[in-house]
Phi, psi and omega in degrees: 000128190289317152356313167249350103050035195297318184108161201259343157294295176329298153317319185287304198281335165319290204293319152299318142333269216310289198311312161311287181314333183278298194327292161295335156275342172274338165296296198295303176302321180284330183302310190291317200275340175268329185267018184256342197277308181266319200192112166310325203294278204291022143283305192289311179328294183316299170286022167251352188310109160317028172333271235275309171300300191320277167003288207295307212286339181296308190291316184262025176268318170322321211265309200212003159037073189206114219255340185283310190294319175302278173329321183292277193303308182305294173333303239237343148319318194270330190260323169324308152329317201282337173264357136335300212301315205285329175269005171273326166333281193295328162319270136004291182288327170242002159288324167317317269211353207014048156281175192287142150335246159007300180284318190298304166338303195282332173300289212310279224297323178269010161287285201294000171278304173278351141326281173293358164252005183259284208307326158343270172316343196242345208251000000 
């Protein structure tokens, strides 16, 4: 049906979407990961930046120019954050701390997993 029918300009600018989006989260991951090497401080700055959300919420405003969706994903963003903050902490603390990597990994994440299903339930 011609009708539903986006056209090959439609496609072609998605795909540029797509292309975009890799560009830029591999700019932020090789950037953070190379200036973490020379100078610790302006890494962590770079991976505290809202670089990705700002980025992620522009691109899908672009996308659907939708003041309900946005606002809805920013909100739920911000509360998502907040059982983040406590386990980079804790993170933190126990690579200092010479637990094994990995395992310090695997708490933060599973704190910050039952953190956000707990903000899930309650929010």
């Amino acid at each position: 049906d011609s009708s539903t029918s986006r056209g090959l300009g439609d496609v072609y600018k998605r795909q540029m979407f797509y292309l975009l989006k890799i560009i830029i989260a591999l700019v932020v991951i090789i950037g953070a990961t190379e200036l973490s090497k020379k100078n610790t401080t302006l890494a962590a700055i770079l991976l505290a930046m809202p670089i990705i959300f700002f980025v992620s919420f522009t691109l899908i405003w672009e996308e659907s120019k939708d003041r309900s969706l946005i606002s809805g994903l920013i909100q739920e963003t911000t509360m998502y954050i907040l059982p983040v903050i406590p386990f980079l902490f804790l993170f933190s603390f126990l690579v200092k701390s010479g637990f094994n990597y990995y395992l310090a990994l695997a708490i933060a994440i599973v704190g910050i997993t039952a953190g956000t299903l707990l903000m899930k339930k309650f929010y």
